[in-house]
C-alpha positions, 0 to 999 in steps of 0.5 A, spaced: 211 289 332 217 284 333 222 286 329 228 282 328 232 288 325 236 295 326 233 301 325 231 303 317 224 313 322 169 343 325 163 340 325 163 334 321 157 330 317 157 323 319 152 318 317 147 319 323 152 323 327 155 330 328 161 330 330 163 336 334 172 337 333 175 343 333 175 348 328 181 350 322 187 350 326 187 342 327 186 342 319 193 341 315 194 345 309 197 352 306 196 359 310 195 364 306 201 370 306 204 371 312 199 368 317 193 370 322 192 375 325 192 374 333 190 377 338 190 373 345 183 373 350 185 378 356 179 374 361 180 369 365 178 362 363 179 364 356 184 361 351 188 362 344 191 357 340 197 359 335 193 359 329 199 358 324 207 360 325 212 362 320 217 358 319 225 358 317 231 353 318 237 356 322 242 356 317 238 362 314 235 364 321 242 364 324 240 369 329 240 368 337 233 367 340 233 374 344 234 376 337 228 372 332 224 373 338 223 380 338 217 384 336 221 388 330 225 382 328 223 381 319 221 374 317 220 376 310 222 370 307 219 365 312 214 360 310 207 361 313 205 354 316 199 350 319 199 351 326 200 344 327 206 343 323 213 339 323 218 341 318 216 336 313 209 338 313 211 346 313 214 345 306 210 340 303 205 346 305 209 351 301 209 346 295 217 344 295 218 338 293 211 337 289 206 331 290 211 328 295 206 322 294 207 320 287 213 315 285 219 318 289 218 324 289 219 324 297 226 323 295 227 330 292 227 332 301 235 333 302 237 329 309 241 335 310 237 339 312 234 336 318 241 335 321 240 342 323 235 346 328 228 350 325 225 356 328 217 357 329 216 364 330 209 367 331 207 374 332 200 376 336 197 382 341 196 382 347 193 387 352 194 385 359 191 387 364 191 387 372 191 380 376 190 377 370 196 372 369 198 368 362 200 362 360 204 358 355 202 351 354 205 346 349 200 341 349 206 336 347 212 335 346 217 339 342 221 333 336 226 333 338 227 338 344 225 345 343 227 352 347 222 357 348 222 364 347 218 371 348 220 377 346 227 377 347 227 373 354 228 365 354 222 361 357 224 355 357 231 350 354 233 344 351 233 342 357 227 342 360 223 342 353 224 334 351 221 329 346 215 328 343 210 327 349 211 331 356 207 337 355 209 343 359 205 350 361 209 357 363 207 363 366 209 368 362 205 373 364 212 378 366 214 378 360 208 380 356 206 387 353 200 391 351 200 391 343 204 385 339 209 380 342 213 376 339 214 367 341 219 363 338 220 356 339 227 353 336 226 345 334 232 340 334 233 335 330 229 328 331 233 321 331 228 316 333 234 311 336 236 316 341 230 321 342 224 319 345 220 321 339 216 318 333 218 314 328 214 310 323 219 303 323 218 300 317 210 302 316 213 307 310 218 310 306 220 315 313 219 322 313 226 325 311 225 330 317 224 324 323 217 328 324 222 334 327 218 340 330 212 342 333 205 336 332 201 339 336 198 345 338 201 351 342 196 355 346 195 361 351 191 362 357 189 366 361 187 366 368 186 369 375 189 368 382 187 362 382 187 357 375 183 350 375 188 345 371 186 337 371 179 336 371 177 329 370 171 324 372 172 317 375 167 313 375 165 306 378 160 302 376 157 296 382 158 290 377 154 286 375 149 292 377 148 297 372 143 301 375 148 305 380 154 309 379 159 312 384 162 318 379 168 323 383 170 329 380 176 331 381 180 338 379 186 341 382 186 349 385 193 353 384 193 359 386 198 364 382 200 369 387 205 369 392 199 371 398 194 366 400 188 366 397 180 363 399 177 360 392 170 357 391 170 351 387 164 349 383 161 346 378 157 340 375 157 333 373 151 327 370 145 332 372 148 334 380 153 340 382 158 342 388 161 347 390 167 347 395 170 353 399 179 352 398 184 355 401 190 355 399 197 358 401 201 362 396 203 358 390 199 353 393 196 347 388 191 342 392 186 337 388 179 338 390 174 332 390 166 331 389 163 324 389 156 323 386 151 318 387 149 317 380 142 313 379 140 309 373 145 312 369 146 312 362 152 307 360 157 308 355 158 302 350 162 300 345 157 301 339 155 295 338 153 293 344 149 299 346 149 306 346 155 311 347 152 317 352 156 322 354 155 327 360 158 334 362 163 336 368 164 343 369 169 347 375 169 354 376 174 357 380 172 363 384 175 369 387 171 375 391 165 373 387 169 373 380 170 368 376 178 366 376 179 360 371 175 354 369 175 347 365 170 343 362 170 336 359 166 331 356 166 323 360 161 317 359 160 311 366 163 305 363 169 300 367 173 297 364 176 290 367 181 285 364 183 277 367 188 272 364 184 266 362 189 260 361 195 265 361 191 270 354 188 277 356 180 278 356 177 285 357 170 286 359 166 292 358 161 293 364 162 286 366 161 283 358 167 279 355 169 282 348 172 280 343 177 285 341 177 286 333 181 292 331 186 295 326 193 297 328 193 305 326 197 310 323 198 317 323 200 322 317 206 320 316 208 329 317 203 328 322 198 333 319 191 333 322 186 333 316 179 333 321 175 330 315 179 325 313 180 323 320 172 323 321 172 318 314 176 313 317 173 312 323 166 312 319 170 306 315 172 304 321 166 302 324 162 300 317 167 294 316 165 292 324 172 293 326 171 295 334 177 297 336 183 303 334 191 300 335 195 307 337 202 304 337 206 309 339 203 315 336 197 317 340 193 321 336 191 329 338 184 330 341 179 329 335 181 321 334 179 321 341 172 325 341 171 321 335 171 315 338 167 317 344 161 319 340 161 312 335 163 307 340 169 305 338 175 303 342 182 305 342 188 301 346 194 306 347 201 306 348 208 306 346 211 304 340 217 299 338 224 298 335 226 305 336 229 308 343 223 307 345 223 300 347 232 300 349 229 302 356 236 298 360 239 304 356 236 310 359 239 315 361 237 318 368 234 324 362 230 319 359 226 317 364 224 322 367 221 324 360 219 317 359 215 318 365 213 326 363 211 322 357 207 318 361 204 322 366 202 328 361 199 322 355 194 319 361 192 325 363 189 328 357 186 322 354 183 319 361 177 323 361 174 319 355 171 313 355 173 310 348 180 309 351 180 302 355 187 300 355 195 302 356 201 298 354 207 301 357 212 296 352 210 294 345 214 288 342 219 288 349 217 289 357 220 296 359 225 294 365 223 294 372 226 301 374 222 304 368 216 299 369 215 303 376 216 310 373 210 309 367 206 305 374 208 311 378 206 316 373 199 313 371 198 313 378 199 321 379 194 321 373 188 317 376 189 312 370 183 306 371 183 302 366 188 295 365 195 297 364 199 291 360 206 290 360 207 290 352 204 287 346 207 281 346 208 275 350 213 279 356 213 280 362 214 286 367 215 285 375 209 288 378 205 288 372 207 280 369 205 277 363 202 281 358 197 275 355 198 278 349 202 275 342 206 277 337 208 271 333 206 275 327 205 274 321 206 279 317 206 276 310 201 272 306 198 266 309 192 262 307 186 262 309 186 255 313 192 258 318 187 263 322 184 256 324 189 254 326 191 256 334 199 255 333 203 262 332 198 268 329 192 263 329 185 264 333 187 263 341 188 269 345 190 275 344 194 277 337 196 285 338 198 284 331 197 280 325 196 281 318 197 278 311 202 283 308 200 285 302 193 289 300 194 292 293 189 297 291 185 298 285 188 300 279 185 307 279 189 309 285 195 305 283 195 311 278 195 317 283 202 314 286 206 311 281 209 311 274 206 306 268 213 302 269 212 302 277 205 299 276 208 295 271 214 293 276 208 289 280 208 283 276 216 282 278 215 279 284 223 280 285 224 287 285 224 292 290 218 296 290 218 304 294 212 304 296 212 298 300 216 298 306 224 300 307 225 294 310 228 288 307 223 283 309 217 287 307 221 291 301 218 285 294 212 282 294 216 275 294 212 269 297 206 273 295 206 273 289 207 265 289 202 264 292 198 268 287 201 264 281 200 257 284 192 258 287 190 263 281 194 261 275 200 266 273 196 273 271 197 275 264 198 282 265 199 287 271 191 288 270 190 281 271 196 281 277 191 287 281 184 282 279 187 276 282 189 280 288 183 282 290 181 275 290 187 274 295 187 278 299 178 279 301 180 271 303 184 271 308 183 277 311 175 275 310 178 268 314 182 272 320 177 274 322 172 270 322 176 265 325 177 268 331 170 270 331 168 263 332 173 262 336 171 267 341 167 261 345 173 256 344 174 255 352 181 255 356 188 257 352 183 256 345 179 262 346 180 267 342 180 274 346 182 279 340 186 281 334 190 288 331 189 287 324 196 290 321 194 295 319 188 299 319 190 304 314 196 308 311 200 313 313 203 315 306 200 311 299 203 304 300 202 297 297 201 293 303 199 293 311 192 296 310 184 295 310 183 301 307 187 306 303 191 312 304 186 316 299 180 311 303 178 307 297 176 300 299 178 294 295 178 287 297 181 288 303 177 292 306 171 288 304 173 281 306 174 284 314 166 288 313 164 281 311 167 277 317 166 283 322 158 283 320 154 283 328 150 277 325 154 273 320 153 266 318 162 263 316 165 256 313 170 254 317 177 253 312 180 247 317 174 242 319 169 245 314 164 247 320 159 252 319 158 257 325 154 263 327 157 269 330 152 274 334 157 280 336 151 283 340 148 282 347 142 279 345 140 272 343 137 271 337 132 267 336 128 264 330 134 264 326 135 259 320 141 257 316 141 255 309 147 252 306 148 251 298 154 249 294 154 249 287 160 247 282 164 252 278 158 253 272 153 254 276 149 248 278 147 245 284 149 240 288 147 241 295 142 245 299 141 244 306 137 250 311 138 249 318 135 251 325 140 256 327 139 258 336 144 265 336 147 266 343 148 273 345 156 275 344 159 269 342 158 263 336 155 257 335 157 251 331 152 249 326 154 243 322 159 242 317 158 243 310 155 239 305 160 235 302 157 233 295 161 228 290 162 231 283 165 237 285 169 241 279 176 243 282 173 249 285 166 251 287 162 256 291 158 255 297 153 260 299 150 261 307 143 265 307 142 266 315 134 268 315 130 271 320 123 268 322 120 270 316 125 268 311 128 274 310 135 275 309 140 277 315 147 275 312 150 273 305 157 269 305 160 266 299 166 262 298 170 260 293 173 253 294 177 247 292 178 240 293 184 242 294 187 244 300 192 250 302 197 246 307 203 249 312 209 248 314 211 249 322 217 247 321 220 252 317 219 259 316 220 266 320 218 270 326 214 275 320 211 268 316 210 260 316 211 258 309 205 253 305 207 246 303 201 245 298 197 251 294 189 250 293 187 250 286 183 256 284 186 257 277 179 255 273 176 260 276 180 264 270 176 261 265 169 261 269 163 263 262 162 269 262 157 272 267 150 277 265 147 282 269 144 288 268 145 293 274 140 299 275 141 304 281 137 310 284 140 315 288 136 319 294 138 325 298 140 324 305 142 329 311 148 332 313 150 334 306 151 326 304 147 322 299 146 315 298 146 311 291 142 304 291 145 299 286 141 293 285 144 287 280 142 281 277 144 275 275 140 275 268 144 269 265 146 262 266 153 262 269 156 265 275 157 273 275 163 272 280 166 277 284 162 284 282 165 291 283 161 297 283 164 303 284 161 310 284 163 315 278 163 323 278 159 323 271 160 318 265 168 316 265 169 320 271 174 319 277 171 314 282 167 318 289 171 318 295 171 315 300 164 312 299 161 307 305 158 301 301 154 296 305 157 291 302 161 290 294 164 284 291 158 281 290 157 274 288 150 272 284 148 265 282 144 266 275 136 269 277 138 272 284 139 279 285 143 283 290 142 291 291 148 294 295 148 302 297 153 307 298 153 313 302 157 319 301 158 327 301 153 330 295 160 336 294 165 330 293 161 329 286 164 336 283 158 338 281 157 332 277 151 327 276 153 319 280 155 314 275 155 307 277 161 302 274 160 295 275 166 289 273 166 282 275 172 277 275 168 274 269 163 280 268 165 285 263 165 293 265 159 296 264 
């Protein structure tokens, strides 16, 4: 993000989908007692994940290492913490400082005492036994740097244990005893300006701690005189063919011993096995290579362009006969290409042009890994039609990326912004070595998944040349196929040239008509972050993170309000809430203030995306080639810069991009009053008609026009403008109806508009905002007549342990029933179920039409209660 400023820092049900993801460990939360008990695997090619750690800051643990980390060492006292778990995360685990998301409880954290070092210490037994050797691995970095000791004996120091990415992995197999063992990791303090670490910017209030410790998991492994490390899958597709594929497996042999050794090395991959006999000279690490003719192959796709197979590599190492190590992994046969078109970056997936819809991401901001709630946000994240994840900095741990394997989402990686990471003329010659350790270690765990597609070496900057050669040398080592991009905004690098990115914002209120418009954030190229600010949830969650005067403060568009951001610019809700005032009318109350938000914020998200959907079939520097919504979610509770929120309920929002992002969806034009037909899938649909009916603000007609529609596959087509009849009141409503052959209903889009247009200023504003001239009329839809509907419902089992409630509505009265929420209640009166998927909400019905919509949602998160549904609308009463 182009910030001008200093720094402020199991398995799981889905809808039609198992997700197989790793078991409690990767699950944030409080551990009982003093932790537990682990005794570490004694076979090769077996491995033990720390399950937990006690946890204590060096100024009470004021003892050498050689000392804590001694077997008879006392932790009494010492905090049992998940095994992934920064400071932060630990003691909100122990419950020091309460519901750190309510008001400003996070404040209650002292800065203080993450000025000084914090020790883990874990406790286990072994039983070694001979020719088998143990290795300690840290699958990431330590924040901020980290020593490393083993039973009274240093493993490794802070000067080799170095920020949040570069994993490591040491032979402790001299040190280890039969019987208990004690690891012990010191962690120092983070600094995101002068550590390579994370930091969350202006994303959120920042974690008191800067993420200081262990995120990821620590694990023990064991193997024979020969361990298989790297095992990864290249796969090569003839485009256009897709009926061949070249797959190469490749793992790398290390013989542990100080003596030459033979190994056979073996496994399989897409249904054919190898095997290679390897001699390797004593301490010896060679790379073994088997190439695989693949016929007719099964393709990996985005979902929705097809389906998302996965296949199975193994290798095993043998010695003498007996097994000494093996790996496995899971791998899909797609590729991945990109070009410039008229200086813009376009991706292709098996040779078809994309159009990249995603949301930028977030991470719990004390890096906790909750595996449900990640599993729910990606179910979101595919029900709103978003295609692709943004990982700006903060790559997440393996379940996102197995995930995204199985549901056909994308995710671009790479490093963060306005912190050390980007001052990259200042590094040291210590920073580059851990920026490509960093580098070489992330592109190697994440290269065997086929959901990744991209890596940006520089987000709002360029690095410079000698750093730009250390990322490309490293993701070299790494076998790294898909486009590397210099940085997400329009930079350049020496080898790498221009990005074909943007990054011209905004990052604040716009209307709907500037998504049209092909100047700065507008639908041309590739925007890699762009967002409309604000994104105010439903007064229900308002009440789980802020006090009744907080709430109240939203209507004070000059205040400062903690849960936006730290930085100045994004800290009031200011020029937002003007244009609220001056397009919906002043609310009367912070009720109405929530109420017209929605209206607000589901119309310029629903425009942003639908004009870069129209323009994907724009040519030359026009088209559009993708957008990063800023951003797709929260990592703590917060006011703005989301599509959904940090306790996944979905507002308006969240449904005008699910409107947009539909695969087959009929849209109005806000700049030149064109209707178009998107078609996301690979198919043309044919037979398709367009029915366009524009009513005034009481309800009556006042055009109505069908229109044949020939929906090309993967891109739109313009279908006329809208009809432009006289007597239009200052506002009115346009309903589109796409229908199939058979008159049945494919897409539903209503739109609230005015004779008066939202206009831009270019020649004023900022790098975050263009500010308006002139502000649409929308103020008489506060005075709409009021709406009745009666609403039924029907509730089925489903699978997997989830349920779905259809709720149909209809409009029994004479006026329009605007802007109609249903929310699923655990009882009369209950708090509301989440996270429900709804197929669509913020229903619009003109009188005598009826719309069912559908919630899909796990039967537990009821509590034992039976669901109710609650409906209110702009002029329609709770019922």
């Amino acid at each position: 993000m182009l910030r001008n400023r200093p720094l402020p820092a199991l398995v799981v049900a889905a809808v039609g989908l198992a997700l197989l993801v790793p078991g409690t460990s990767a699950n944030a939360g409080p551990v009982p007692g003093t932790g537990t008990a682990l005794t570490v695997a004694a076979a090769p090619g077996q491995t033990s994940t720390i399950p937990d750690w006690r946890m204590q800051t060096s100024t009470t643990a004021t003892q050498a290492g050689s000392v804590i980390s001694g077997t008879g060492y006392s932790d009494a006292g010492w905090l049992t913490v998940p095994a992934r778990s920064t400071v932060m995360a630990g003691l909100i685990a122990n419950g020091r400082y309460g519901d750190v998301n309510y008001s400003e409880n996070l404040k209650k954290a002292d800065p203080g005492d993450f000025k000084v070092p914090w020790w883990y210490r874990k406790v286990f037994q072994a039983d070694p036994q001979p020719g088998v050797n143990t290795f300690l691995k840290l699958n990431g970095g330590v924040i901020s740097r980290g020593e490393v000791w083993l039973n009274g004996t240093k493993v490794a120091g802070t000067d080799t244990v170095i920020g949040a990415y570069p994993t490591f992995e040491f032979n402790v197999t001299s040190l280890l005893r039969k019987g208990d063992n004690a690891l012990a990791i010191k962690a120092s303090p983070s600094d995101p300006a002068k550590d390579l670490v994370i930091h969350f910017i202006d994303w959120a209030q920042l974690p008191p701690d800067r993420n200081q410790g262990l995120f990821r998991d620590v694990d023990i492994a064991q193997s024979g005189a020969v361990s298989v490390r790297g095992l990864h899958v290249l796969s090569d597709l003839p485009l256009p063919n897709l009926n061949t594929a070249t797959v190469t497996v490749k793992a790398d042999a290390r013989n542990n011993t100080g003596s030459p050794v033979t190994t056979t090395v073996s496994g399989s991959a897409a249904g054919q096995t190898y095997s290679q006999n390897v001699s390797l000279a004593a301490n010896e690490t060679k790379t073994v290579t088997f190439t695989l003719n693949v016929t007719d192959p099964q393709i990996w796709w985005p979902y929705q362009m097809g389906a998302q197979p996965l296949y199975d590599a193994t290798a095993t190492a043998t010695v003498s006969g007996a097994k000494s190590d093996e790996q496995r992994t899971t791998f899909g046969i797609r590729e991945v290409t990109s070009k410039m078109i008229s200086g813009n970056l376009q991706y292709q997936i098996n040779g078809k042009p994309i159009l990249i819809r995603g949301g930028g991401w977030a991470s719990d901001l004390f890096l906790r890994t909750n595996v449900q709630k990640i599993a729910d946000e990606m179910l979101l994240t595919k029900s709103m039609g978003l295609n692709t994840i943004r990982l700006e900095g903060k790559p997440e741990n393996d379940e996102v990326y197995d995930m995204a394997d199985r549901m056909g989402i994308l995710l671009m990686t790479g490093w963060e912004c306005c912190s050390k990471w980007q001052n990259t003329g200042g590094f040291t010659a210590e920073d580059k070595r851990v920026a490509g350790a960093s580098a070489e270690g992330e592109a190697k765990r994440i290269r065997n998944h086929p959901s990744v597609f991209t890596f940006l070496i520089g987000s709002d900057e360029a690095p410079v040349a000698d750093v730009e050669k250390i990322y490309l040398d490293a993701l070299k080592r790494a076998d790294w196929q898909t486009p590397i991009v210099t940085a997400a905004a329009r930079r350049s690098s020496p080898q790498l040239g221009d990005s074909g990115m943007k990054m011209d914002g905004p990052y604040w209120w716009e209307p709907p008509v500037y998504w049209y418009n092909n100047q700065k954030g507008g639908s041309a190229g590739f925007a890699s972050e762009i967002g409309p600010g604000l994104a105010i949830p439903e007064m229900d969650e308002l009440k789980k993170f802020m006090g009744q005067a907080e709430i109240n403060k939203l209507t004070d568009y000059n205040a400062t309000q903690y849960h936006l951001s730290p930085s100045a610019n994004f800290s009031k809700i200011g020029f937002w809430g003007t244009a609220l005032d001056n397009r919906y009318g002043k609310p009367s109350t912070v009720d109405d203030f929530v109420k017209k938000a929605q209206l607000q914020q589901y119309e310029t998200n629903r425009a942003q995306f639908e004009a870069f959907g129209r323009d994907f079939s724009d040519t030359g520097a026009n088209q559009a080639q993708g957008l990063i919504y800023w951003m797709q979610n929260d990592p703590w509770p917060k006011l703005f810069w989301h599509l959904y929120n940090y306790n996944l309920a979905t507002a308006g929002s969240y449904f005008g991009a699910k409107t947009a992002n539909k695969a087959l969806h009929a849209q109005y034009s806000y700049d030149d009053k064109s209707l178009a037909v998107v078609n996301m899938g690979l198919e043309a649909k044919q037979g398709l008609s367009l029915q366009a009916t524009v009513f005034n603000s009481d309800g009556t007609q006042k055009a109505n026009e069908t229109r044949p529609v020939p929906a090309k596959a993967n891109g739109s087509v313009r279908v006329g403008t809208l009809p432009q009849p006289s007597g239009l009141t200052p506002a009115y409503f346009v309903r589109l109806l796409l229908k199939d052959s058979t008159g049945r209903e494919v897409d539903r889009n209503v739109y609230w508009l005015s004779t008066k247009a939202d206009t831009l200023n270019y020649n004023a504003g900022d790098w975050w905002y263009t500010p308006q001239a002139q502000y649409t009329d929308l103020k008489s839809l506060s005075s709409l007549r009021a709406g009745q509907v009666s609403v039924t419902s029907t509730t089925t089992p489903g699978t997997g342990g989830r349920q779905s409630t259809s709720v149909t509505v209809k409009n029994t009265g004479t006026s329009v029933a605007f802007f109609m929420r249903a929310s699923l209640r655990k009882g009369q009166g209950g708090a509301e179920v989440l996270p429900v998927d709804w197929s669509d909400n913020y229903i619009t019905l003109f009188p005598g039409e009826s719309q069912t919509i559908r919630a899909e949602y796990r039967t537990s998160d009821l509590g034992g209660a039976q669901p109710v549904v609650q409906l209110s609308g702009h002029n329609v009463s709770k019922r």
